[in-house]
N, C-alpha and C positions, 0 to 999 in steps of 0.2 A: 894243469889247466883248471883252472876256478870254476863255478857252473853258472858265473856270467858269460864267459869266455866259451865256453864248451857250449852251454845257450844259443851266442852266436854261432858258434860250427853248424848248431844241428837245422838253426835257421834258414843258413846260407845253403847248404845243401837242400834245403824242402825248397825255396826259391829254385834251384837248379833243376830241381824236378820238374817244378811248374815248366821252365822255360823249354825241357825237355819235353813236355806234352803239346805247348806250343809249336814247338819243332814238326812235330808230328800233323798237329792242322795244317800248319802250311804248307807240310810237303803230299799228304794225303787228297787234301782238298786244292792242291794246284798253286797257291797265293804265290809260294816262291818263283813260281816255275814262271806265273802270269807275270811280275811283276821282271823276272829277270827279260823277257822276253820284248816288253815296253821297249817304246823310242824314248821314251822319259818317264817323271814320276804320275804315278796313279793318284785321282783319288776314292776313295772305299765305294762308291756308285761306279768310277770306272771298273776299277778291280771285281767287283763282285760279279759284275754285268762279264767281265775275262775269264771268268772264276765259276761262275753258276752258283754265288755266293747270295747269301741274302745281305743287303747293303748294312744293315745293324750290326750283322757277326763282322763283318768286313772289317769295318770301320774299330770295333772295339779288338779285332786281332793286331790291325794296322798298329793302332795308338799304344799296345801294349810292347808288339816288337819294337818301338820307335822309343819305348821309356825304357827298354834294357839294353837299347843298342843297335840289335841286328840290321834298324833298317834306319834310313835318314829321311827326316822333316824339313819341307821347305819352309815353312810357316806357323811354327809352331801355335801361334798365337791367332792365328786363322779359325773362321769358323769351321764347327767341326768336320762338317762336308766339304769345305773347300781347300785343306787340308792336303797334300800332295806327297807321296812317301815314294821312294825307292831304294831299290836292293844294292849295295854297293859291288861292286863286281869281284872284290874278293870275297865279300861272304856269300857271293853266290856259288865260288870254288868247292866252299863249305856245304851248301844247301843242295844245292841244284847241278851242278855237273856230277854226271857219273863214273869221269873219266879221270875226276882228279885226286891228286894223292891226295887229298884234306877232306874229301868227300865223308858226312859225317852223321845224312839223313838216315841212311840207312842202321844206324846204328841208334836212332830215335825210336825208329818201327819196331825194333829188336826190343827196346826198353815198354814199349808201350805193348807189347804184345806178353809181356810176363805179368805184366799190371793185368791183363784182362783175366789169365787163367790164376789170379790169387790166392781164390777158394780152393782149389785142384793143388796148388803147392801145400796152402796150409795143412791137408788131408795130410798128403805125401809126405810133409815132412814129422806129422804126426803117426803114424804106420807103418815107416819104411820104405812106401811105393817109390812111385813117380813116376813124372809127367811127359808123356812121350813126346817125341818133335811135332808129328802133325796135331798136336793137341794145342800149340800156338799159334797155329792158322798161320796164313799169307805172311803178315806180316813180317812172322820170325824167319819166315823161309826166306821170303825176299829180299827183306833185311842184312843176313846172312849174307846173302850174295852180294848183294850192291857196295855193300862193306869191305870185301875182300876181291872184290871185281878189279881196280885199278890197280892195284900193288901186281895184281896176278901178272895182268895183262903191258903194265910196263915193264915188271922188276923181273916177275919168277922164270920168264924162257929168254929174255934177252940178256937178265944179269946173270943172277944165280946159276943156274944149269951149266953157264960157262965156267962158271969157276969151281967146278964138280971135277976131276981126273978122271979121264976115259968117258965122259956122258958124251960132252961136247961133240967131238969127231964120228961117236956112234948115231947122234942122231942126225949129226950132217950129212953121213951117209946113208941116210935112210933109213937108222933105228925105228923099234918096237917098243912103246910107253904105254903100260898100267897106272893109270891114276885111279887108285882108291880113293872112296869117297869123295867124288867129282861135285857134288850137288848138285848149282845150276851149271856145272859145266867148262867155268871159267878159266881154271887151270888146264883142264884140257885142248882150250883155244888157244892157251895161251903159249904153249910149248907151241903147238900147230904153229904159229904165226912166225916164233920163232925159227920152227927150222921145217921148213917146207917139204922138206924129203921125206920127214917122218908119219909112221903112224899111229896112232893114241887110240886106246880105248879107255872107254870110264864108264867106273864100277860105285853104283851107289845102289844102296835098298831102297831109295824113297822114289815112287812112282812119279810122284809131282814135281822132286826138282830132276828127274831123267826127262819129263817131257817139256820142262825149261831147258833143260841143256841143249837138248835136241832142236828145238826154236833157236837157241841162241847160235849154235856152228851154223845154220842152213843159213840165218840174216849175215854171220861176220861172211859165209862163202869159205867153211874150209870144213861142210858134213861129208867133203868125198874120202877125208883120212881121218877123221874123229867118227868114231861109233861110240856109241852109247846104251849099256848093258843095266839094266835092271835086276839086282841081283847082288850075291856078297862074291869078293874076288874071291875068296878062299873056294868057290867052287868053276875056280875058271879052267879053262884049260890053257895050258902054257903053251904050247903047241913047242917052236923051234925055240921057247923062252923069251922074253923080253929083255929087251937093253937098260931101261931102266923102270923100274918101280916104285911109285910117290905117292906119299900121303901127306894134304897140304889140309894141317889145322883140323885133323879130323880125328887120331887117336886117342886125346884124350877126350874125347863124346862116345868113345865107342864101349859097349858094356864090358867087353872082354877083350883087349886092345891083342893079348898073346896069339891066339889061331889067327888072326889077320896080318899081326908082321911073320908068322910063318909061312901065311899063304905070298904073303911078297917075296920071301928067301926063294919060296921053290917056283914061282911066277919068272925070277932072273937066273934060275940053274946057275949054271958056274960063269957063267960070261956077263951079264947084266951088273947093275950098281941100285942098291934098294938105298932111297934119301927120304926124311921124316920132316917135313914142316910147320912144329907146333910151339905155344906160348914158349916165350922170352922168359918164365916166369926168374924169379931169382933163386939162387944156387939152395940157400935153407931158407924155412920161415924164421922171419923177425917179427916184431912188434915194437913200433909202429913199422906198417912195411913201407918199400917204395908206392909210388905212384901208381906201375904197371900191376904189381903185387892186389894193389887197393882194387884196381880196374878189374881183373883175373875173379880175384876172388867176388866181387858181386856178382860177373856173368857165373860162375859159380853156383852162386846161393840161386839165383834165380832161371836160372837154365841148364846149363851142361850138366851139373850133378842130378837135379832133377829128371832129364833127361836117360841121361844113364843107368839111373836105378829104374825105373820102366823096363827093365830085362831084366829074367830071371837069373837070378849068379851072378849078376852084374859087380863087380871091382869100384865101383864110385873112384871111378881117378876124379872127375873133375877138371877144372880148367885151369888149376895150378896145377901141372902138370912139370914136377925140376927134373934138373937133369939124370941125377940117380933111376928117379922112377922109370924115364924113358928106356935107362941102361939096363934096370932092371928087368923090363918086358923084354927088351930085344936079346939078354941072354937067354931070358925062357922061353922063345921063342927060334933059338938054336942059334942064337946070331955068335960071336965071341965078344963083342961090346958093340960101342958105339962112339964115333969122331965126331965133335962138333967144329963142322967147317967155321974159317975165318970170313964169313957171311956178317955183316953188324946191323942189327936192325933192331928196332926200340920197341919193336912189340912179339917176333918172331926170332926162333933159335934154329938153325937147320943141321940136321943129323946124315951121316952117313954112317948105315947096319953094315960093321965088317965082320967078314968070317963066316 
């Protein structure tokens, strides 16, 4: 590639960025939400007045989503104020529902929430520190969640878990579920939804998203079999053991991923199935990599590893997280390896710890 050619790469990604901070106003300050919400198109004095926007920002966010795309113009050649834009109803899939698998805001907030602690990484990355999770504030938290909310809540209790050997029937009959690192909670509802008999508890260290989680079971109506523990599982008690033990997308953020899949082994004693939920990423590193490769490795650079190294001893997995390494931990952590079920998913790899 020539450094005309390469010029343009670096361009068209800075462009991408812009549109990603865009992304971010309109979903932070409402526009998407206003505009999906309309019986027709806006314009930037209506919106703003929907919005609690000031008519100037309004109108220059308007014209700017409308020259990239996201939104449509009835009149383009309209005076500026009489101008009339709205959201097309699948990019509002994208924007604005947080129920849909395309759902894509939240993953805005995530980026715009690393941009703010930039001085904090540059340290980090200079010293060896880093930058812990609530040091991203709201945004990355919630972000987080809203991002992996709808997969959870269609795919992970009503697909997957069935197609696990011995989950299924253990939790139909009223099994016992450890969700490791629950966050806001969302895997833990989401088993719940699935199989009515069971009961879930979820284990996370972070105080703010256990008291999101705990909001979130009491509004879906299922806080009478999901509890929610503050705290690390490795210091749980098994009691008669659980049926099944899961960790969805959260080992490789964790400083020391080995004593947590051990505390899952002795969490399922001998009767239970311990399953691992984490990056797709691909088998070795290449260069150029794929797509998901390129995706992994920025949350990476700008989060999880930063993240990780924030604890002392910390292992820096990171969010490339292949499959060796997975296999790796789960031997050292007494397992005998690890199965990767025939689950197919373009961003997620799902593991079953045997042995």
């Amino acid at each position: 590639m020539d450094a005309d050619a390469f010029a343009e790469r670096v361009f068209g990604s800075l462009m991408g960025s812009m549109e990603i901070a865009s992304i971010y106003l309109g979903d932070r300050l409402g526009l998407y939400r206003a505009l999906g919400q309309a019986d027709g198109a806006l314009t930037s004095a209506e919106l703003g007045e929907r919005a609690g926007v000031a008519e100037r920002y309004a109108r220059e966010w308007l014209e700017q989503q409308a020259a990239i795309g996201y939104l449509t113009v009835e009149d383009a050649a309209a005076e500026p104020g009489d101008r009339r834009f709205s959201l097309p109803a699948e990019h509002a899939a994208v924007l604005v529902d947080k129920d849909s698998p395309t759902y894509l805001a939240g993953a805005a907030r995530m980026f715009s929430a690393s941009m703010r602690v930039m001085p904090e990484l540059l340290e980090a990355y200079r010293t060896g520190g880093g930058v812990g999770w609530a040091r991203f504030g709201d945004d990355m938290i919630e972000g987080q969640a809203d991002t992996n909310r709808p997969l959870f809540l269609s795919t992970l209790g009503r697909e997957w878990l069935a197609k696990v050997d011995g989950v299924h029937d253990a939790l139909a009959g009223g099994g016992r579920v450890a969700d490791v690192g629950c966050g806001f909670g969302w895997s833990s509802i989401a088993i719940a939804l699935a199989y009515p008999e069971a009961t879930v508890h979820g284990f996370d260290p972070d105080e703010a998203s256990i008291d999101a989680a705990r909001r979130n079971a009491a509004e879906v109506g299922v806080d009478d079999r999901v509890t929610f523990i503050e705290g690390d599982a490795a210091d749980a008690d098994p009691g008669d053991g659980y049926d099944l033990a899961i960790a969805c997308e959260c080992i490789h953020d964790m400083p020391n991923p080995v004593p947590v899949l051990a505390a899952m082994r002795r969490l399922v004693a001998d009767r239970g199935t311990v399953v691992v939920i984490d990056e797709a990423a691909d088998e070795a590193f290449s260069a150029p990599g794929s797509d998901l490769d390129r995706a992994l490795y920025g949350y990476s650079l700008l989060v999880c590893l930063p993240d990780g190294m924030a604890h002392e001893g910390s292992v820096g997995t990171g969010t490339v997280i292949r499959p060796a390494t997975m296999r790796r931990y789960a031997e050292e952590a007494g397992f005998a390896g690890t199965e990767v079920l025939p689950i197919e998913h373009e961003q997620f790899r799902v593991y079953r710890l045997v042995g």
